[in-house]
C-alpha positions as CSV (number, residue, x, y, z in Angstrom):
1,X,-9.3,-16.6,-3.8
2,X,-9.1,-14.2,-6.9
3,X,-7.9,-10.6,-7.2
4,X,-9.8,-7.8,-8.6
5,X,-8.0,-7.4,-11.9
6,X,-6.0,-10.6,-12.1
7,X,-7.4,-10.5,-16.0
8,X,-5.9,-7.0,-16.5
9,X,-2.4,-6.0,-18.5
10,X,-0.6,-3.1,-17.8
11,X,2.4,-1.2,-19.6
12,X,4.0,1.2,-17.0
13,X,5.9,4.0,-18.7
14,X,5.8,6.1,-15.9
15,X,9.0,7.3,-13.6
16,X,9.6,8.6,-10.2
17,X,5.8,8.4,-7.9
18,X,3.3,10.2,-9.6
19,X,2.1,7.2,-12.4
20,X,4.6,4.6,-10.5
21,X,2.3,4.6,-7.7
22,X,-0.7,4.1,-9.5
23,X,0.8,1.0,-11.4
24,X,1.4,-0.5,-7.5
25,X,-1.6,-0.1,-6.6
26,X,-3.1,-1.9,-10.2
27,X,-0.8,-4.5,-9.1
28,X,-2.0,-4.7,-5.7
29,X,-5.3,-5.3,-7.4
30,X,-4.3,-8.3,-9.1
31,X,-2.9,-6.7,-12.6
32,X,-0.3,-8.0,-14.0
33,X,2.1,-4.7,-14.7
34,X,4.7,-4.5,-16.8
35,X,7.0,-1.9,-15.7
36,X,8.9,-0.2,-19.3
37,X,11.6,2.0,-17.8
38,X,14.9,3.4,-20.0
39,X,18.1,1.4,-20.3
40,X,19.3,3.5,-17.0
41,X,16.6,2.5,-15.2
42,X,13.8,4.2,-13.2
43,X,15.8,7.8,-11.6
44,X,14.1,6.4,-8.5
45,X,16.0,3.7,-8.1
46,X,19.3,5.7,-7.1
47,X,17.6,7.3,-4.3
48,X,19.5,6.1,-0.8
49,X,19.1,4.8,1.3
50,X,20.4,2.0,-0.2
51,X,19.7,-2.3,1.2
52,X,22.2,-4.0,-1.2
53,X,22.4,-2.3,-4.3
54,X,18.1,-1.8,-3.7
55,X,16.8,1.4,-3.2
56,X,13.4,1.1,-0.9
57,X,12.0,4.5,-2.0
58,X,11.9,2.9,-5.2
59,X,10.6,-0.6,-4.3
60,X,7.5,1.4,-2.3
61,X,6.2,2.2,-5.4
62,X,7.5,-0.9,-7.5
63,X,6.6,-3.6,-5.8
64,X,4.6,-6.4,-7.5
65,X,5.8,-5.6,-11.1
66,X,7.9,-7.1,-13.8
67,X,10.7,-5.0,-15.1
68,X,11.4,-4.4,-18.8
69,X,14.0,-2.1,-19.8
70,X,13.4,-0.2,-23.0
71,X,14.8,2.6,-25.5
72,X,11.3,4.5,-26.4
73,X,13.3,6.7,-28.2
74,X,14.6,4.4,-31.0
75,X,12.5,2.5,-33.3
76,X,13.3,-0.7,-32.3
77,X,12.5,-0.1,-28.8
78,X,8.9,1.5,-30.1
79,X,8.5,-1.5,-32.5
80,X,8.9,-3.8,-29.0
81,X,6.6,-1.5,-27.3
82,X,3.8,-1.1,-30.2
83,X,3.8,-5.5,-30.0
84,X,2.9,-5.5,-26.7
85,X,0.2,-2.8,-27.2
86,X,-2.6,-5.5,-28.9
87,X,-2.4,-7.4,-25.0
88,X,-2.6,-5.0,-22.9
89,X,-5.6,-3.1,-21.5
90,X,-3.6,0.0,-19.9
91,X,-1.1,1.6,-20.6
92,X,0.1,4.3,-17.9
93,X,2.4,7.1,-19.0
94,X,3.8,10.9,-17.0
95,X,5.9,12.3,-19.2
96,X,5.2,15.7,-20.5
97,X,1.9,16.2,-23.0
98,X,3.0,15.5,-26.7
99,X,6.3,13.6,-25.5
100,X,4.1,10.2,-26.6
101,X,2.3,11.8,-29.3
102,X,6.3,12.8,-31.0
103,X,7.8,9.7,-30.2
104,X,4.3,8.2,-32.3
105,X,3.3,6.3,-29.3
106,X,0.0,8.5,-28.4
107,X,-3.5,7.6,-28.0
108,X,-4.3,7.3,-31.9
109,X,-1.4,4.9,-32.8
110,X,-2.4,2.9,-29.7
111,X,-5.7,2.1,-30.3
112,X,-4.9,1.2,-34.2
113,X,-3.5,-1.9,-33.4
114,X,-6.0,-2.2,-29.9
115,X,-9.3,-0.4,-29.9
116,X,-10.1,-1.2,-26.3
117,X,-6.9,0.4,-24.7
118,X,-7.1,2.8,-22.0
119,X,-3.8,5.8,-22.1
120,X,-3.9,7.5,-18.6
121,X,-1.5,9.8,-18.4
122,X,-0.4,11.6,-15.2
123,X,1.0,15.4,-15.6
124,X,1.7,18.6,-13.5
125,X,-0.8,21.1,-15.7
126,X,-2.9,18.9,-17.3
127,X,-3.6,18.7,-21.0
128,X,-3.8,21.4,-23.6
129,X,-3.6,24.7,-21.6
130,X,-0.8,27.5,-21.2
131,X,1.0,25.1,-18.0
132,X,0.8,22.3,-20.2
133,X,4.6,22.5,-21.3
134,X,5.4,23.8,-17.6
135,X,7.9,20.4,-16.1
136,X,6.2,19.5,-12.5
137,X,7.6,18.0,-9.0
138,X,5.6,17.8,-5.7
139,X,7.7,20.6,-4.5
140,X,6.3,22.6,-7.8
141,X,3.1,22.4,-7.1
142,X,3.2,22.8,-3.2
143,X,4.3,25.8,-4.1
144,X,2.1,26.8,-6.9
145,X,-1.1,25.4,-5.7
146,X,-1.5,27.1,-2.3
147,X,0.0,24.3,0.3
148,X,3.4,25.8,1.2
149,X,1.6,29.0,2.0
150,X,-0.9,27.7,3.9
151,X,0.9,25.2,6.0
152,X,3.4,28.6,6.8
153,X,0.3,30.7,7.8
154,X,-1.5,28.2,9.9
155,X,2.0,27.6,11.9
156,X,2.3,31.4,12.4
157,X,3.8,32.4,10.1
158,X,6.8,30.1,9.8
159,X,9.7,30.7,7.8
160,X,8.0,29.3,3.7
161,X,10.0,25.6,3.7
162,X,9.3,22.2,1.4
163,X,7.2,19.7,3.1
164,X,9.6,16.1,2.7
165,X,7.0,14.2,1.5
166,X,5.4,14.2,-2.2
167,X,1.9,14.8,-1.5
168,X,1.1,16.3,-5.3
169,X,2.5,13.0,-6.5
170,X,0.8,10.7,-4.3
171,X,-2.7,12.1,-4.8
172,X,-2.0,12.4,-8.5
173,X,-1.4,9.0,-8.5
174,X,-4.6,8.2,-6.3
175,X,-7.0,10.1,-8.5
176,X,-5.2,8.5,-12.1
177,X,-6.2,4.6,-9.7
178,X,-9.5,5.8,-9.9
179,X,-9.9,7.2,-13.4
180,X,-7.7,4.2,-14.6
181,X,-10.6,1.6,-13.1
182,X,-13.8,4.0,-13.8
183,X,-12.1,3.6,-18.0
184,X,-12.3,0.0,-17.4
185,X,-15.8,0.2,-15.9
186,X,-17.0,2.0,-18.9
187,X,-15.1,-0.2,-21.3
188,X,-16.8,-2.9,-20.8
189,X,-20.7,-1.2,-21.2
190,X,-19.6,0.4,-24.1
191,X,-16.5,-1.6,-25.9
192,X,-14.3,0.7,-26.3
193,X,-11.2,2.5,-24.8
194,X,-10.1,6.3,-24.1
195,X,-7.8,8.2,-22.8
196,X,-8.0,9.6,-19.3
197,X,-5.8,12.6,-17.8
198,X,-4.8,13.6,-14.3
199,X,-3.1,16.8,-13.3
200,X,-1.1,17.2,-10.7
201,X,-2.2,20.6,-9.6
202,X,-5.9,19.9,-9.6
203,X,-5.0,16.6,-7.7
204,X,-3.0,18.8,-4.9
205,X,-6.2,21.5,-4.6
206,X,-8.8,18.6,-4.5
207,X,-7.0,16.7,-1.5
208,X,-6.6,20.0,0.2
209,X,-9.4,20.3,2.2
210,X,-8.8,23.6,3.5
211,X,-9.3,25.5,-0.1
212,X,-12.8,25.5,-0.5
213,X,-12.0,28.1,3.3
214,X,-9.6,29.9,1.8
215,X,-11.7,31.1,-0.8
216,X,-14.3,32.3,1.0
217,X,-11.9,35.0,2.1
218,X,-12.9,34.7,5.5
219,X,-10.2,34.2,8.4
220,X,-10.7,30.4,9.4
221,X,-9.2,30.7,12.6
222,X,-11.9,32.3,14.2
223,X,-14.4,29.3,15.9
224,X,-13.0,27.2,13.0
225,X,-13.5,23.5,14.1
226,X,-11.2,22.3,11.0
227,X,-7.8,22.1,10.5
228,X,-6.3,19.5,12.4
229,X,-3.1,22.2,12.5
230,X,-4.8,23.7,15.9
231,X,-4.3,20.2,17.4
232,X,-0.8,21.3,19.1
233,X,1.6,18.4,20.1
234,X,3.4,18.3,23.8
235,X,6.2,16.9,25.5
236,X,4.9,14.5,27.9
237,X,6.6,13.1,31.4
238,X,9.4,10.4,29.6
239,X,10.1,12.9,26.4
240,X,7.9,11.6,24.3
241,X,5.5,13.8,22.8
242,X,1.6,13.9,22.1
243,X,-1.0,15.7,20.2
244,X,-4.6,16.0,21.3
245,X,-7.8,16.5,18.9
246,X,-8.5,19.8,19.9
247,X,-9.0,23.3,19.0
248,X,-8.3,24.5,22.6
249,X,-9.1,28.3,21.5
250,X,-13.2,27.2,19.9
251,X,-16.1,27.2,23.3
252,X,-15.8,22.9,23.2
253,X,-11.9,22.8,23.5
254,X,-11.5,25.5,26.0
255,X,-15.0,23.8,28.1
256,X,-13.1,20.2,27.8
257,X,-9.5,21.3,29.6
258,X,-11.0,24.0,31.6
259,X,-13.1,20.3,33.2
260,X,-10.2,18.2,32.7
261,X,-7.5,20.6,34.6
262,X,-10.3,21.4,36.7
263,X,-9.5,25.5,36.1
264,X,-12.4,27.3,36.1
265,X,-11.0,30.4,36.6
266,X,-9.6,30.3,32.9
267,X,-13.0,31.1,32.0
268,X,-13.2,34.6,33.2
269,X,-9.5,35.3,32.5
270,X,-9.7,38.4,30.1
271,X,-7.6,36.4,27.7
272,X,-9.4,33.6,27.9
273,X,-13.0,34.7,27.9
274,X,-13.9,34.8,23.8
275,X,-12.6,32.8,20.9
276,X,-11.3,36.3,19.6
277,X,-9.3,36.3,22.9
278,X,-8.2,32.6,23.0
279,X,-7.2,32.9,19.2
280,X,-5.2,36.2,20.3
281,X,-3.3,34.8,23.6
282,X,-3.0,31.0,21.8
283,X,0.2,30.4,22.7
284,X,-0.5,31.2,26.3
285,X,-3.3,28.6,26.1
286,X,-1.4,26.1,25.3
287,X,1.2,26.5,27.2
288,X,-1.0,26.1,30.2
289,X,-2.7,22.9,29.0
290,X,0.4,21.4,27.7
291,X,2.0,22.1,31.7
292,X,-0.6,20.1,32.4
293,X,-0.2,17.5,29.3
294,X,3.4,17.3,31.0
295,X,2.6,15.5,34.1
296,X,1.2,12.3,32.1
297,X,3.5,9.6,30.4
298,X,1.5,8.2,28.1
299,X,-1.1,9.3,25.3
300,X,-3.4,6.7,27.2
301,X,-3.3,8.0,30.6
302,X,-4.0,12.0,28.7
303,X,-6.8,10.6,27.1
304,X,-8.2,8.9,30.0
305,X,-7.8,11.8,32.1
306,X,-9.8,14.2,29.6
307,X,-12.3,11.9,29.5
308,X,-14.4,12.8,26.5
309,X,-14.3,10.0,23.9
310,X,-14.3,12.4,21.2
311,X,-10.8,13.9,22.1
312,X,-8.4,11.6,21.0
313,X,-4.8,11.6,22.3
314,X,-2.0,9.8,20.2
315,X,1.7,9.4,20.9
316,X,4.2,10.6,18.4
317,X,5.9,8.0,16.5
318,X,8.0,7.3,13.8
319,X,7.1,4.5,10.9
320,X,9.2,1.5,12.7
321,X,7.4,2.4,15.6
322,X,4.3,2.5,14.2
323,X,5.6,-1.0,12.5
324,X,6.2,-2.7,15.5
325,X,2.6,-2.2,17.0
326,X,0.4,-4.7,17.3
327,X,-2.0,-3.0,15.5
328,X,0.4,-2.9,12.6
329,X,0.8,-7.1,13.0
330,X,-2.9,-7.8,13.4
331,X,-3.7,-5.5,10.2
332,X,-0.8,-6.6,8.3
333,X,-0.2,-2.8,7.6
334,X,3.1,-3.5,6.1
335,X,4.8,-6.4,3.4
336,X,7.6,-8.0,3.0
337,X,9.0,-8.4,-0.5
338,X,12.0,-9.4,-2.1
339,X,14.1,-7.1,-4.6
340,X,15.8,-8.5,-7.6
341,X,17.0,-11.9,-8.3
342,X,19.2,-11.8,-5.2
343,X,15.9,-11.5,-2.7
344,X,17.1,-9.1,-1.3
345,X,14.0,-8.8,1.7
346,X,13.0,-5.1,2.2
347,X,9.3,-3.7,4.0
348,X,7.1,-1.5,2.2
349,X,3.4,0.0,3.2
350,X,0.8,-2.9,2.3
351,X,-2.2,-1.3,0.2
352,X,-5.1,-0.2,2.7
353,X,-7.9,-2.2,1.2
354,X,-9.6,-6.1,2.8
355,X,-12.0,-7.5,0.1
356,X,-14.4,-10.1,2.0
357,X,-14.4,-12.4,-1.4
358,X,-11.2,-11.4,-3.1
359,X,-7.4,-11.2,-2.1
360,X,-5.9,-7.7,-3.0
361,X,-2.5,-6.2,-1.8
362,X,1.0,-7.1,-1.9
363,X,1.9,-10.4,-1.6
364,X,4.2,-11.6,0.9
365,X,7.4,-12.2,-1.4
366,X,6.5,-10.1,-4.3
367,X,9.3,-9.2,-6.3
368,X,10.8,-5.8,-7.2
369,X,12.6,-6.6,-10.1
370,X,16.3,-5.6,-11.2
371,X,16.3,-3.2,-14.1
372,X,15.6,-5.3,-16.7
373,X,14.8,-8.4,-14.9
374,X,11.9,-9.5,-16.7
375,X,13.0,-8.4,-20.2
376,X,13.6,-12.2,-21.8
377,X,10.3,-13.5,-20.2
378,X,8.4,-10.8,-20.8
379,X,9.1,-9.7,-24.5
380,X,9.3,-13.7,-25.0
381,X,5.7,-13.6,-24.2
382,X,4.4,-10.6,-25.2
383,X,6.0,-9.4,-28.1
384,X,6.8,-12.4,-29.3
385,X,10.4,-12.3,-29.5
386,X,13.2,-14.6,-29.7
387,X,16.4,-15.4,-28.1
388,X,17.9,-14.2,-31.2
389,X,16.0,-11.2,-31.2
390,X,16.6,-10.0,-27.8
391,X,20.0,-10.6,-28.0
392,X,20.6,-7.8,-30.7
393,X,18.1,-5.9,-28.8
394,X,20.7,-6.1,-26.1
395,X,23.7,-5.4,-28.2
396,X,22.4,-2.4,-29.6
397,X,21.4,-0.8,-26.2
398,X,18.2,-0.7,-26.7
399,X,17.0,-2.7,-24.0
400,X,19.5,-3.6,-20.7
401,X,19.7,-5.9,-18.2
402,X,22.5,-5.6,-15.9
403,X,24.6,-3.3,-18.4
404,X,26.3,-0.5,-17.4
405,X,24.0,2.7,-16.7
406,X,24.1,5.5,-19.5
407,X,22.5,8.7,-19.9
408,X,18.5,8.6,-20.4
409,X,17.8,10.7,-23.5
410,X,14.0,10.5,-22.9
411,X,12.7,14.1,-22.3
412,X,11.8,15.1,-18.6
413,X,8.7,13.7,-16.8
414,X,5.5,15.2,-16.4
């Protein structure tokens, strides 16, 4: 069965997860992605833990594509990079705006020698403003754009503290997946290519879907329905713990445990007896319902005991856990891929989508290449270089397979 974009070629400049993630999700699609990172390699692929010698952090967002090492910032490594451009229909880039455009590898010397070429390019301010110069990392823009101040003040008012996982990155990298294949769409009605440019911090408010209620200025938590924060979690019977989908403090939350604990006398408790009330004496609330969570051993037996199909009850688990279900088998929710030319086997999250008449996702096997893995193949083939050529290539550092690591002197990411 084909893939989506099995006919498509993409150079990956791109580094750490915002861009990289985007190119593994091409891939997943069928592209063929060629992967361009320094001579020391991708900064993701130090990240421990470490599964002989192979980072996973990095291979989550790596799997799937062929690895060419390559000085950008030397002429022979833009020569090898500017042969490649006529072939390809992508090329995917997050460094800083202008960092291209200096090193004469922007938009307009890429579409001299290939008109059709589409130059997304993933950053934390977006193009052409005062931010644009402004360096960008998920913990930047939690920051900046609202989230780490929201998530303190709909916990209470909990100490301010970094969420662990890259949420500006990821989305960035969602939105440039979709930008990326609308360019293609429109290439082929009209012939031609374009850039197209993703910011981080518009990514980060447009996937928070509490902003549009924060700027109304208006106090949410007052017979809000949203915000899955008011779900609390509890400690059931055998120490594991459970959330339930509800606002217990709105009329249908407090009406559904009031049934389920069968305590109707909650209802005419003065704390109890508005949502201004509930909202005020929340923690008592819960704590009640949560005694009463308590007695149960299983997110099953809480749901059943509600009895409400719209409340859902779901156990707490971590990502093995959530691996070894059989929902995760039947699905095939996660891959297993090899890294480098040892094989070394390492799981990564498969790629959500099922085509009915196309293949699409990970395949079992795909490679995450060494740094540098595919550089004979690959500039064989699409540069059209020679044995001889790569070989000085190698000798004068500007491309690396297996050498020694050395600092990167390509200016900071995006």
């Amino acid at each position: 069965m084909e893939r989506p974009l099995e006919d498509v070629l993409v150079l990956d400049l791109t580094r750490a997860v915002a861009g990289p993630i985007t190119g593994r999700l091409l891939a997943d699609l069928g592209a063929r992605v060629v992967k361009i990172e320094p001579p020391d390699g991708d900064l993701t692929r130090f990240i421990v833990p470490h599964v002989d010698g192979h980072s996973a952090y990095f291979a989550h967002f790596n799997a799937g594509k062929e690895c060419v090492s390559l000085d950008l910032t030397t002429a022979a490594g833009r020569d090898v990079l500017m042969a490649m451009v006529p072939k390809a229909d992508i090329v995917l880039e997050n460094y800083r705006p202008g960092v291209l455009d200096k090193l004469g590898l922007g938009y307009d010397a890429l579409a001299e020698v290939n008109p059709g070429i589409i130059v997304a390019s993933v950053s934390g301010w977006g193009h052409g403003n005062s931010r644009s110069d402004r360096g960008a990392f998920a913990s930047v823009l939690h920051a900046e754009a609202g989230v780490t101040e929201m998530v303190s003040r709909r916990r209470g008012g909990e100490p301010y503290r970094n969420d662990p996982m890259s949420h500006a990155d990821t989305y960035s990298g969602l939105h440039a997946l979709g930008a990326v294949l609308a360019a293609l769409h429109m290439r082929h009605r009209t012939g031609h290519g374009q850039t197209v440019e993703v910011s981080m911090a518009e990514s980060t408010l447009m996937c928070n879907d509490l902003a549009a209620t924060d700027l109304t200025g208006q106090d949410p938590q007052i017979g809000f329905k949203g915000g899955q924060n008011w779900a609390a979690v509890y400690p059931l019977s055998n120490g594991r713990h459970v959330t339930v989908t509800l606002d217990l403090t709105a009329n249908f939350g407090m009406k559904v445990i009031t049934a389920a604990m069968d305590r109707p006398d909650l209802r005419v408790d003065p704390r109890f007896a508005r949502i201004e009330d509930r909202v005020h004496h929340r923690d008592e609330l819960e704590a009640i319902f949560g005694e009463w969570v308590s007695q149960f051993d299983s997110a099953e037996a809480v749901e059943a005991a509600i009895g409400v199909k719209p409340v859902i009850a779901a156990e707490v688990r971590t990502v093995p856990e959530l691996a070894a279900t059989d929902w995760a088998q039947e699905r095939g929710a996660f891959v297993d891929i090899a890294a480098g030319e040892a094989a070394v086997p390492l799981t990564v999250p498969q790629s959500p989508w099922r085509f009915a008449s196309a293949e699409a996702g990970a395949q079992p096997g795909a490679v995450v290449g060494d740094r540098g893995q595919h550089n004979r193949e690959v500039l064989t083939e699409l540069a059209g270089l020679d044995a001889a050529a790569i070989d000085k290539l190698e000798a004068d550092g500007v491309v690396s397979a297996g050498a020694p690591i050395r600092r990167s002197s390509l200016p900071q990411r995006g």
